[in-house]
C-alpha positions in Angstrom: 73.5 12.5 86.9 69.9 11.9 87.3 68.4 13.3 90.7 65.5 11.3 91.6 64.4 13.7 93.7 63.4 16.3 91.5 63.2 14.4 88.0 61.0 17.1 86.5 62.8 20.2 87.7 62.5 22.3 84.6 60.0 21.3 82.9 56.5 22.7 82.8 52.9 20.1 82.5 49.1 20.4 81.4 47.7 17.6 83.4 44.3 17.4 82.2 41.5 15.8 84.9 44.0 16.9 87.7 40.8 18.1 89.9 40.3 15.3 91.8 41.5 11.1 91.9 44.0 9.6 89.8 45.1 13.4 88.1 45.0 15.3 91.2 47.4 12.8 92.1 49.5 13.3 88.7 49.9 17.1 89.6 51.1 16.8 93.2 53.5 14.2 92.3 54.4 16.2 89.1 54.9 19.2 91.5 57.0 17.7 94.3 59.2 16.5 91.6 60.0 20.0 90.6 57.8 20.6 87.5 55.4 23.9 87.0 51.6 22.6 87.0 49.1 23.8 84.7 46.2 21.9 86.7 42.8 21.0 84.5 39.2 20.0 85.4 36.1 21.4 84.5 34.9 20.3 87.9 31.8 18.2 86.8 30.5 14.9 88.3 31.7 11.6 87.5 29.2 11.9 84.7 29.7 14.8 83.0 26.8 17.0 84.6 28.2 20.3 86.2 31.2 22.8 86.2 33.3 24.0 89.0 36.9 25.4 89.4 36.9 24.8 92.9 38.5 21.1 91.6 41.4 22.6 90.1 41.7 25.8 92.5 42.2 23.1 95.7 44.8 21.3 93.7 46.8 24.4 92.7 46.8 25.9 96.6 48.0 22.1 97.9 51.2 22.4 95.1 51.4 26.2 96.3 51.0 25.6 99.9 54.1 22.9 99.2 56.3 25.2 98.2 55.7 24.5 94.2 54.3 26.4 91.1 50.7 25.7 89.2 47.9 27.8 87.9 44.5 26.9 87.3 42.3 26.2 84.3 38.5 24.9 84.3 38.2 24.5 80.7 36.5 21.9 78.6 39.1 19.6 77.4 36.9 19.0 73.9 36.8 22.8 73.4 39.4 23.5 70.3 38.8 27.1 71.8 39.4 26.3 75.7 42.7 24.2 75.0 44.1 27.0 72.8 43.7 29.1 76.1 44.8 26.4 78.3 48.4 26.1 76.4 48.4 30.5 75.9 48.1 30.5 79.9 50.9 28.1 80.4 53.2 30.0 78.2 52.6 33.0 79.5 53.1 31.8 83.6 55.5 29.8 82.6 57.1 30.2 79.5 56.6 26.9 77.4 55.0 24.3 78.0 56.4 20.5 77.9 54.4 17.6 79.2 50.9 16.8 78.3 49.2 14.3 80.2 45.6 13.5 78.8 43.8 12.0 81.9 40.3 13.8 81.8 37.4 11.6 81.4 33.7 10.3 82.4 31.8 7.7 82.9 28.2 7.0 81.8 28.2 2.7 81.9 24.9 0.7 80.2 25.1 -2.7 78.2 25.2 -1.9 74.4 21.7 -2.1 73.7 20.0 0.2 76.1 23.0 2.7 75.8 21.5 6.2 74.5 23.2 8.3 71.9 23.8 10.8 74.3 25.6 8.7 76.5 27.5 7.3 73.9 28.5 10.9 72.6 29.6 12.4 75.7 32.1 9.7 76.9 33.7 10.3 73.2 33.7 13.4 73.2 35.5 14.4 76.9 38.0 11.2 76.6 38.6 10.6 72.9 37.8 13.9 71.1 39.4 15.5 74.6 43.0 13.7 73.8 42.4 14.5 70.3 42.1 18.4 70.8 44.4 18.8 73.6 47.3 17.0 71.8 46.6 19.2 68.8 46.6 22.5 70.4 49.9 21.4 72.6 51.2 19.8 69.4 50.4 22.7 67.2 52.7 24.9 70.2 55.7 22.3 69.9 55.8 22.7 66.2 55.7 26.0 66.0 58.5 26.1 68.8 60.2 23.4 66.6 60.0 25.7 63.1 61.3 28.8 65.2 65.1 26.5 66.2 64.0 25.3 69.7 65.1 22.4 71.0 61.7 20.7 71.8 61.9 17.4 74.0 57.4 17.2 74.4 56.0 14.5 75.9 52.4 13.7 75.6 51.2 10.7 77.7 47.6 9.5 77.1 45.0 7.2 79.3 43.6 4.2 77.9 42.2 1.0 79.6 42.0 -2.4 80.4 38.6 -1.8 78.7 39.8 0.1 75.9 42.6 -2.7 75.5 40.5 -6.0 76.5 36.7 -4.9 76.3 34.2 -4.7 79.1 30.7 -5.6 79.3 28.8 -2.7 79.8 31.6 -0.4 78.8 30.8 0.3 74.9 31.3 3.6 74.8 34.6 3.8 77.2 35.7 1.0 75.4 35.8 2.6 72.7 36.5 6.1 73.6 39.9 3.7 75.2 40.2 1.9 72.3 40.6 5.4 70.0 43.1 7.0 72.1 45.5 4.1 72.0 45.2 4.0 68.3 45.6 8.0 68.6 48.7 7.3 70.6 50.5 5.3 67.9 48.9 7.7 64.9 50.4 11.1 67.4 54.0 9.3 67.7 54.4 8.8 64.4 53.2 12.3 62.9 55.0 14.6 66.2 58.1 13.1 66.1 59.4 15.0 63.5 59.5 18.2 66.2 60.8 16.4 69.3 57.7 14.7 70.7 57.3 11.6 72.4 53.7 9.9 72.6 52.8 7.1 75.0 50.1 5.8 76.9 49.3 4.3 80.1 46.2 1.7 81.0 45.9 3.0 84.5 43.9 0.7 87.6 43.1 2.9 90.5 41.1 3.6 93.0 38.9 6.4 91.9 35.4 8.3 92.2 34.8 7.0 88.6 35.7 3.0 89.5 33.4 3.3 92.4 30.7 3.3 90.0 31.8 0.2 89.0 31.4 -1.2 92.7 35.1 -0.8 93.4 35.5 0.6 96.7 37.4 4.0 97.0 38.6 3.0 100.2 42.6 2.7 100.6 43.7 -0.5 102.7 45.9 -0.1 105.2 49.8 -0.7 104.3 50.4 -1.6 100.6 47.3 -1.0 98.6 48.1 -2.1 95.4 44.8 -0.3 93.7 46.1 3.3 95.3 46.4 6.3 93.1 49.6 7.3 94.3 51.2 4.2 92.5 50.5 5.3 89.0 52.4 8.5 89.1 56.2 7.0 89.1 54.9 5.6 85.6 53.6 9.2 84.6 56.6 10.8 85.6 59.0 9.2 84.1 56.9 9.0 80.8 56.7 12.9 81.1 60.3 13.5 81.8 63.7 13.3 80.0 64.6 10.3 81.0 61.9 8.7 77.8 63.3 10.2 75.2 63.9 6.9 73.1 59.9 5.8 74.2 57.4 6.6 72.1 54.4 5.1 70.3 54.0 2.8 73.5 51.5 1.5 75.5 51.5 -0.2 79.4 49.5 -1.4 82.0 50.0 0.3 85.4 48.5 -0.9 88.9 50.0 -0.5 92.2 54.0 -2.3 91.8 53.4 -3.3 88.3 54.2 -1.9 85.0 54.0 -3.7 81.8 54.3 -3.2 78.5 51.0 -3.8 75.6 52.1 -5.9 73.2 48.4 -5.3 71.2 47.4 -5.8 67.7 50.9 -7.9 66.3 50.1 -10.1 63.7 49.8 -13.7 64.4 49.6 -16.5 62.3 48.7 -16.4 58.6 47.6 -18.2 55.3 49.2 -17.3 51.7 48.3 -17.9 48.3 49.5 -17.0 45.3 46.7 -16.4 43.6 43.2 -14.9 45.3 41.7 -16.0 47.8 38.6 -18.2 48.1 36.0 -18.9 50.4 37.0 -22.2 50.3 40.4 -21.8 51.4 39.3 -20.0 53.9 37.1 -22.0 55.6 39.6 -24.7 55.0 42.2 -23.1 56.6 41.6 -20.3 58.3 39.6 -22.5 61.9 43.0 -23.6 62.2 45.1 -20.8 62.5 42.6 -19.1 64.5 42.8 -22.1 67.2 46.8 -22.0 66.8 46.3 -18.0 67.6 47.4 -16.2 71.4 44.0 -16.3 73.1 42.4 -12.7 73.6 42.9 -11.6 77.1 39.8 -10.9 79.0 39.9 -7.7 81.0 40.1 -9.2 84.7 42.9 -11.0 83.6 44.6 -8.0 82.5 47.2 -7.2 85.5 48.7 -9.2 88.7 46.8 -8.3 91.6 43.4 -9.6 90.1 42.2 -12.4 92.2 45.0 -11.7 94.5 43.0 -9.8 97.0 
């Protein structure tokens, strides 16, 4: 018997990002569901500049103050060094730890040609070389757990994009950063499974602090706001619970009542020869198949409430 109430009693999270927005909304919902929080930010601005634990110190005395359990940590998700400690820290408050959730992340937008290195290089490093490290140093816990006769039922759930998923002008470096971690999803399925682990990821739309940047409004409409936080969590939950066990390697889009699944990078239609090809063939044959191909889908066409509101 399931209880719905408490899904996650049990079971103990690193949600990465949890500071503030769209994570801070994972760990209260992660909380109230019964699960023991290790809440992350490094408590810099939308763009990477700063540090502060007051982020992830609010967070932690909301869950407290609610009657739940949750520590603390302001480290630097792309720190081999800080994650090591984040994971040591949950093991020793809590025991174990169970649920990753990869949110953390930055924004620094400019069209591709005036984008500086820098730029580029730190939206990497904090979402895909963050996911990267964090799933290592969680994975690295699991297997050893794994080696040792525990029963390990991980979950790791990553953040992508529509960006990451569909492109967005102005977006090369989150794109990309997006891009890699839903690769990274599939690559940690397949190599974590072997100790109990399942890896998905979500392509979250939210209202955010990061968004607003984008000229999205943070503002929550009255009633049923379909771009609210709080409507992403149900999808993180039950990715992060028991409940998922047979789910892994996944992807899916998740906005206010929606969830759907990514059916990305199948292969379409084809040309064969026998023999090797030639640039002749191809440019006989290949126009065709590309016109008899499923159309890319842009990014604004990406979920159901675009255009709806």
């Amino acid at each position: 018997m399931v209880d719905y109430a408490k899904p996650l009693v049990g079971r103990v999270a690193i949600i990465t990002g949890a500071g503030r927005g769209i994570g801070r909304g994972y760990a209260l919902a992660y909380a109230a569901a019964g699960a023991k929080v290790v809440v992350n930010d490094f408590g810099g601005s939308g763009d990477g500049v700063g540090q502060s634990s007051a982020p992830a110190e609010e967070v932690v005395a909301e869950i407290i103050a609610a009657g739940g359990e949750a520590i603390a940590h302001g480290g630097d998700v792309a720190n081999p060094d800080h994650a090591a400690d984040m994971v040591a820290q949950a093991v020793a408050a809590f025991g174990k730890v169970d649920t990753l959730v990869n949110n953390a992340g930055i924004l620094r937008d400019k069209s591709l040609l005036n984008m500086p290195i820098e730029d580029w290089d730190a939206v990497l490093r904090v979402h895909l070389t963050g996911t990267f490290v964090m799933t290592q140093a969680v994975g690295r816990h699991w297997r050893d757990r794994s080696k040792e006769g525990d029963a390990v039922n991980g979950r790791i759930v990553n953040t992508s994009s529509g960006s990451g998923l569909f492109g967005n002008f102005g977006q090369a470096n989150y794109s990309a950063a997006k891009g890699g971690i839903a690769s990274l999803t599939v690559l940690s399925a397949i190599e974590l499974g072997r100790y109990g682990v399942t890896v998905n990821c979500i392509a979250p739309v939210a209202k955010t602090r990061l968004t607003a940047t984008a000229g999205m409004s943070t503002e929550i409409a009255e009633g049923f706001d379909p771009y609210d936080p709080q409507h992403v969590s149900p999808a993180i939950m039950w990715l992060g619970s028991d409940r998922s066990a047979d789910v892994t390697g996944r992807i899916f889009t998740v906005v206010g009542g929606f969830v759907g699944v990514v059916e990305g990078y199948n292969r379409g239609p084809g040309l064969h020869h026998d023999g090797p090809l030639t640039f002749e063939a191809i440019d006989r044959e290949l126009p065709a198949l590309i016109a008899e191909a499923k159309p890319r889908t842009p990014v604004m066409q990406s979920h159901p409430y675009i255009g709806a509101r």
